[in-house]
Every structure is written in structure tokens, then in C-alpha cells.
Backbone as ProteinMPNN parsed JSONL, in Angstrom:
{"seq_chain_A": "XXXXXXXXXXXXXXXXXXXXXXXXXXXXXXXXXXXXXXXXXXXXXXXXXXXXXXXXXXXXXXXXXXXXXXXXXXXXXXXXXXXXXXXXXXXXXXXXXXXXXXX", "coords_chain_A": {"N_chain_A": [[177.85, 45.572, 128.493], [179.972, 47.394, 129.494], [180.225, 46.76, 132.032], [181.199, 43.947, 131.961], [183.746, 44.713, 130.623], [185.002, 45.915, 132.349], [184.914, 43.755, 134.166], [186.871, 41.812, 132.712], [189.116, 43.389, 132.779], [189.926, 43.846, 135.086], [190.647, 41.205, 135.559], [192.848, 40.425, 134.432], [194.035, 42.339, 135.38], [194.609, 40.647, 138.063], [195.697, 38.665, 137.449], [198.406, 39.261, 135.662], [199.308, 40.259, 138.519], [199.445, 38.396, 140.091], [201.272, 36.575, 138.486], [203.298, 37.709, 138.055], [204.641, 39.077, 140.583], [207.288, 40.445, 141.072], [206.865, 42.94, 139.761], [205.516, 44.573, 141.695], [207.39, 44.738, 143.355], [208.588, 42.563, 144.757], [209.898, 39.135, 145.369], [209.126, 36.708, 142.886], [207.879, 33.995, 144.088], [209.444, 30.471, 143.723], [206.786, 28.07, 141.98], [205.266, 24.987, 141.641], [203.4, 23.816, 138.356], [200.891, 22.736, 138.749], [200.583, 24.154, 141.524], [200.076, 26.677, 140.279], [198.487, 26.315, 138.313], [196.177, 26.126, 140.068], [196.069, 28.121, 141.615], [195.205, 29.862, 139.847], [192.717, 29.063, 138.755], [191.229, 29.34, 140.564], [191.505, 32.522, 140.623], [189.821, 32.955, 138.852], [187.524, 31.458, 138.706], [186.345, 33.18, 140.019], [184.805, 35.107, 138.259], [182.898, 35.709, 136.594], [181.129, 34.105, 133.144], [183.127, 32.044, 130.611], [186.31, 31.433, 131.24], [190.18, 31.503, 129.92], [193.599, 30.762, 129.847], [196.985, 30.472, 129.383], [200.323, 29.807, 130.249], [203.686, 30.017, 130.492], [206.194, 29.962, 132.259], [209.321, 31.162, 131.519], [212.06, 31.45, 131.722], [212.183, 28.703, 133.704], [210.87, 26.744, 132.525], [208.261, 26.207, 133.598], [204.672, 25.722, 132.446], [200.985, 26.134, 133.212], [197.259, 26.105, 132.438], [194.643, 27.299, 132.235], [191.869, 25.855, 130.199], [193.345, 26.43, 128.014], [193.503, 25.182, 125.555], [191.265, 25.879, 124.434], [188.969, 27.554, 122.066], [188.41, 31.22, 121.908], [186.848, 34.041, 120.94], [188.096, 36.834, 119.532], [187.651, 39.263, 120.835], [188.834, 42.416, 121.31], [191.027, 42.215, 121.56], [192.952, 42.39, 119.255], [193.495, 44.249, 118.988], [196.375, 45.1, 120.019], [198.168, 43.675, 118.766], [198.124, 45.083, 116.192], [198.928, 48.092, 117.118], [201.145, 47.618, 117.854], [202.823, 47.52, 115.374], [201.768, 49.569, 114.437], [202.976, 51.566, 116.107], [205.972, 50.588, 116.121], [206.033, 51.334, 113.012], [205.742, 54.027, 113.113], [208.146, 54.497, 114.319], [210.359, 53.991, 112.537], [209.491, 55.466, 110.848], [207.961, 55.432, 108.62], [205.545, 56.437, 108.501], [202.942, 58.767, 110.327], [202.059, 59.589, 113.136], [200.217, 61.553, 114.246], [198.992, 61.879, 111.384], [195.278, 61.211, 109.934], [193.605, 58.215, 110.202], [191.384, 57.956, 107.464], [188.859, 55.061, 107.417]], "CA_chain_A": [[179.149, 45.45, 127.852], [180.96, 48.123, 130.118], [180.973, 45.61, 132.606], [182.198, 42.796, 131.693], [184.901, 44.939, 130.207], [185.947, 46.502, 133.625], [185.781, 42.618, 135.027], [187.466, 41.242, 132.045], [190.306, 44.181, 132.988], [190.443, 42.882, 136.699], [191.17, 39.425, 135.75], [193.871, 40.77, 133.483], [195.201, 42.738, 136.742], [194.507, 39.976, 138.964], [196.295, 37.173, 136.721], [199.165, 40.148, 136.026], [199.838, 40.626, 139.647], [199.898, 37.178, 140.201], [202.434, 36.09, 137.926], [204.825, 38.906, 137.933], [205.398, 39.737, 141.741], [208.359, 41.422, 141.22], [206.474, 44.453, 139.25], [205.156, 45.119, 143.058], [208.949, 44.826, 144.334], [208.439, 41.067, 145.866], [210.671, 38.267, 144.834], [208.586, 35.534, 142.604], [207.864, 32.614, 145.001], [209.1, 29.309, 142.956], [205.627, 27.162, 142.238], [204.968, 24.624, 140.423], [202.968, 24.202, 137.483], [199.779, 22.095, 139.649], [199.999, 24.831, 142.042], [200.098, 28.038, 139.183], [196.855, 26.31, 137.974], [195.161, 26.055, 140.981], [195.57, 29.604, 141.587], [194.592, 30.372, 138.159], [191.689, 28.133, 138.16], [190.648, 30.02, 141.972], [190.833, 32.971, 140.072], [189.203, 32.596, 137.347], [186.576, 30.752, 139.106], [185.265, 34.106, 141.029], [184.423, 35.95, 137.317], [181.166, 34.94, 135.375], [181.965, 33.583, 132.174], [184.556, 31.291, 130.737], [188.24, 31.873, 131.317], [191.043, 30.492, 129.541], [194.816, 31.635, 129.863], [197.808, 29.837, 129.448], [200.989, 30.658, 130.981], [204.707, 30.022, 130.593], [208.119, 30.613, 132.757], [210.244, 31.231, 130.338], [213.43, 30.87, 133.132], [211.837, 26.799, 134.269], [209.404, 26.264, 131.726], [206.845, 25.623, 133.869], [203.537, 25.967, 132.118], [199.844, 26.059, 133.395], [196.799, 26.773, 131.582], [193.036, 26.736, 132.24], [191.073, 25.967, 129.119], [194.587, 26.726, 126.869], [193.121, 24.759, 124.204], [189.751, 26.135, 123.752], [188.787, 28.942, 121.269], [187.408, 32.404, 122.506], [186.543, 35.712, 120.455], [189.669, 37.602, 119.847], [187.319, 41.061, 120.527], [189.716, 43.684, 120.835], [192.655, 41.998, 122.191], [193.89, 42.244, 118.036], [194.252, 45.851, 118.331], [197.556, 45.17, 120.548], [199.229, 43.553, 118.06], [197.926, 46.404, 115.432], [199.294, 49.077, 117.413], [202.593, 47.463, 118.286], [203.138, 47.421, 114.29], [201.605, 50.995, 114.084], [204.459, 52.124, 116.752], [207.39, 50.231, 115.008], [206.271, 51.63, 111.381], [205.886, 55.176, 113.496], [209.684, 55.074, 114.699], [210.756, 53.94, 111.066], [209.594, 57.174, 109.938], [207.407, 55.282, 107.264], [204.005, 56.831, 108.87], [203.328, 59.781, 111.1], [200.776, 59.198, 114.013], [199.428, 62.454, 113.924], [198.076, 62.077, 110.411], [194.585, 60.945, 110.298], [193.676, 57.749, 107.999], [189.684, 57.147, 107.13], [188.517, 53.771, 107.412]], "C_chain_A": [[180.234, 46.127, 128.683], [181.457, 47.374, 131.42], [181.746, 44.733, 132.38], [184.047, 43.387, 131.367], [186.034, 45.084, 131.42], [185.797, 44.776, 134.576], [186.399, 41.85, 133.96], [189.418, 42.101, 132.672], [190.557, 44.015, 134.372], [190.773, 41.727, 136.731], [191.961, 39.362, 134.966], [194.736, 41.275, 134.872], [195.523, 41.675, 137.697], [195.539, 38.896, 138.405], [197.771, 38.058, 136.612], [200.018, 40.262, 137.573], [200.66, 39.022, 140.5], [201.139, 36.306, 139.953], [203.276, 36.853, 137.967], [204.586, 39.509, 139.076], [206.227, 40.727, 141.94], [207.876, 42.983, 140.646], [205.764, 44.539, 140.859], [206.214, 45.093, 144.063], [209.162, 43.417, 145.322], [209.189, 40.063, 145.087], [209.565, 36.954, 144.387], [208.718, 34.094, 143.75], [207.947, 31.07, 144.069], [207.735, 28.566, 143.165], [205.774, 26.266, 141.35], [203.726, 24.284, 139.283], [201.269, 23.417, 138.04], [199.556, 23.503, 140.323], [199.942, 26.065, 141.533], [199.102, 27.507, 139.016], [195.859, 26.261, 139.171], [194.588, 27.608, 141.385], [194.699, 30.829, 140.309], [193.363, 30.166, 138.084], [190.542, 29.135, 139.284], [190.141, 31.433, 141.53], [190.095, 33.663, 139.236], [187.309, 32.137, 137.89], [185.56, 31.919, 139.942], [184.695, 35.477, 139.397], [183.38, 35.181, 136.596], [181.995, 34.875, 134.244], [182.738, 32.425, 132.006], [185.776, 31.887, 131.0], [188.98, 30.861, 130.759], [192.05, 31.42, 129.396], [195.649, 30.135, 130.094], [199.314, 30.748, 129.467], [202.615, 29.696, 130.716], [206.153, 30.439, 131.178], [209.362, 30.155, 131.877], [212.054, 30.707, 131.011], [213.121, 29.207, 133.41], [211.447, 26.527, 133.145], [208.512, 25.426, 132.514], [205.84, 26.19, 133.179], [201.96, 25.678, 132.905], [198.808, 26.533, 132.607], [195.418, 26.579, 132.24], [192.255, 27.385, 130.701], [191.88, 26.316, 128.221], [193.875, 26.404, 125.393], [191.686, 24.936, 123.697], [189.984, 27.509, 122.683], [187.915, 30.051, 121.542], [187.792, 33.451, 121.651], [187.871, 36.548, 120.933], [189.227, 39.406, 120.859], [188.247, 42.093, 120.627], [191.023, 43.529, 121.406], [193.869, 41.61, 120.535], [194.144, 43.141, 117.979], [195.616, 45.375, 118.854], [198.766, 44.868, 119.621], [199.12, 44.57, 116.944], [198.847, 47.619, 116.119], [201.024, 48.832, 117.918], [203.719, 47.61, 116.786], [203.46, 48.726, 114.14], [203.401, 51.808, 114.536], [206.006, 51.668, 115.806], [207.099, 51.304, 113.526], [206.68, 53.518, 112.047], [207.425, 55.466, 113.875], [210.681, 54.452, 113.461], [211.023, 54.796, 109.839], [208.864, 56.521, 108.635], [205.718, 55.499, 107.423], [204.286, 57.271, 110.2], [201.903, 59.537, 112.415], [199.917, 60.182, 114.127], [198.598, 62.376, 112.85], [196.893, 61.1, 110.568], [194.407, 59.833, 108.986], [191.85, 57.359, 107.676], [190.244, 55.987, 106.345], [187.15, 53.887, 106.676]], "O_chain_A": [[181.353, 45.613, 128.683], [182.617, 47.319, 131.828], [182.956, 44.769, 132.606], [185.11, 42.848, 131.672], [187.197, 44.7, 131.542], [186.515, 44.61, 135.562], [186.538, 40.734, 134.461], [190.484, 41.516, 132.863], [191.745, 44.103, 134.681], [191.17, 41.151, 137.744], [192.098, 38.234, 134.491], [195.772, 40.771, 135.306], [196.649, 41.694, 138.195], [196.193, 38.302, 139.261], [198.545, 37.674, 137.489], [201.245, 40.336, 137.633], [201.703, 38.734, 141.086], [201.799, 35.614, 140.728], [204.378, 36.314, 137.861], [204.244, 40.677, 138.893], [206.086, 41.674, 142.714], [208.422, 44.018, 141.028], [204.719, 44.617, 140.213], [206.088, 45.331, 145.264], [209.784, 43.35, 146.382], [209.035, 40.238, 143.879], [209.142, 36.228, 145.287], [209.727, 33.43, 143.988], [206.912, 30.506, 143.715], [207.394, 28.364, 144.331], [206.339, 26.531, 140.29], [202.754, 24.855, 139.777], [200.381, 23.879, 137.324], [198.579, 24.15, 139.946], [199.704, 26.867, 142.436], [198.25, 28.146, 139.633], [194.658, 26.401, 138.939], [193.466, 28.109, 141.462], [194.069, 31.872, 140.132], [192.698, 30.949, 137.406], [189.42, 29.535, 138.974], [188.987, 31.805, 141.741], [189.892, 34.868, 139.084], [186.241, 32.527, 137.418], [184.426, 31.71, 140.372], [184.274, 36.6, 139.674], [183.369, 34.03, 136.16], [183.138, 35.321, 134.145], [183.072, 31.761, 132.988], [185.939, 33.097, 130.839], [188.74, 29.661, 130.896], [191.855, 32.567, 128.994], [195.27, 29.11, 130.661], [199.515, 31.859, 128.978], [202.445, 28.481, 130.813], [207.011, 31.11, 130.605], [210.029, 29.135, 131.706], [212.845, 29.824, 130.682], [214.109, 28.49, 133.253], [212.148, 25.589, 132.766], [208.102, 24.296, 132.247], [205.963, 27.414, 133.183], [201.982, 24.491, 133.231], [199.168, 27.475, 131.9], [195.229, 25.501, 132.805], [192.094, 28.517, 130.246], [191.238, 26.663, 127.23], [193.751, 27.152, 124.424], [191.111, 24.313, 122.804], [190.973, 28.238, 122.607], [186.7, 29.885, 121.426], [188.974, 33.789, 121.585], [188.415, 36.806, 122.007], [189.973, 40.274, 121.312], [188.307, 42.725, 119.573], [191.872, 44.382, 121.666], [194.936, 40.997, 120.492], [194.975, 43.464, 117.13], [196.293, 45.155, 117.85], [199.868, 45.414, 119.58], [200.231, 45.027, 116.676], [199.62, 48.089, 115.284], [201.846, 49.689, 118.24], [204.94, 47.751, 116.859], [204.558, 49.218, 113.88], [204.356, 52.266, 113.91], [206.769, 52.327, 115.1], [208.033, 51.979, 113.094], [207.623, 54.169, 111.598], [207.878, 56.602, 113.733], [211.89, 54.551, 113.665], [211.745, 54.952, 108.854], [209.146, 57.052, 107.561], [204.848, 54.955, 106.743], [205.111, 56.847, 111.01], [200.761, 59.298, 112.02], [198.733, 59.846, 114.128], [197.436, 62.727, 113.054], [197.157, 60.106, 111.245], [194.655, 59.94, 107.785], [191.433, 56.207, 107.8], [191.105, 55.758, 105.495], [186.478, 52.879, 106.459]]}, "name": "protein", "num_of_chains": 1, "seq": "XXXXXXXXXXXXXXXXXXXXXXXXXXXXXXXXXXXXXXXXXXXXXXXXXXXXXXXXXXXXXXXXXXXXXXXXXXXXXXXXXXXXXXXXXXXXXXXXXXXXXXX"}
């Protein structure tokens, strides 16, 4: 399991780095949406497993996706939106993060 996790979290950096250039100080290279999947598909294609990600430029709307429309196991990619709630209710002042809550 600790694997997969640490190559599930490299093909999060790898797909990351990919699409957003500029967080490494480099100017996005226009592509279009054939050659965003190819690179996607390349790699994707070097991790065991399936892969599926779908992708949007919000500036063109170009989209690419490999496997967009399939269904895969949320496993713990629901905390994010949990904790993005937690934070908002925490700077609301309607719950304190320090306090502890049994589950």
C-alpha cells in the first residue's frame, strides 16, 4: 500500500509539473489538446495500474483526458474537499481546530 501511494504521489507531481510550468518559473508552451494527451497518456503509461485524469485550460479551453469517463475509488482524495470545508468553517469562527472531535 505504501507504495503505490508514493507512486500514486509521483504521478500527481509528474502530471502537476507538467501542466503548470510556470510554478517552476517557465512560460507554459501553447499545446494542443492531441498533444496534452499524448503526454498524459506517456505518462501515465510508465505507472502500473490504471490512470485516468482529465484536464482543462481554463484561458483556451483546451481539454484532454485519459480514461475521463471511467470510474475509480475516490480513496482518500475526499478528505481534500473535507478539509477545505473544515478550514473555511475554522476562519468563520464556527469550530476551533485545536479541539478534538471523536469519531
Amino acid at each position: 500500500m505504501g507504495r503505490n501511494r508514493v507512486r500514486m504521489s509521483a504521478l500527481f507531481l509528474l502530471v502537476s509539473l507538467l501542466l503548470f510550468p510556470t510554478a517552476r518559473g517557465q512560460e507554459p508552451a501553447p499545446q494542443s489538446g492531441t498533444v496534452l494527451r499524448e503526454r498524459l497518456t506517456k505518462i501515465a503509461a510508465s505507472f502500473p495500474g490504471k490512470v485516468g485524469t482529465f484536464v482543462r485550460n481554463i484561458e483556451t479551453g483546451e481539454e484532454a483526458g485519459i480514461s475521463s469517463d471511467d470510474q475509480f475509488p475516490m480513496a482518500s482524495t475526499y478528505k481534500v474537499a473535507i478539509m477545505v470545508q473544515v478550514f473555511r468553517e475554522a476562519e468563520a469562527g464556527h469550530l476551533s481546530l485545536a479541539e478534538r472531535v471523536p469519531l
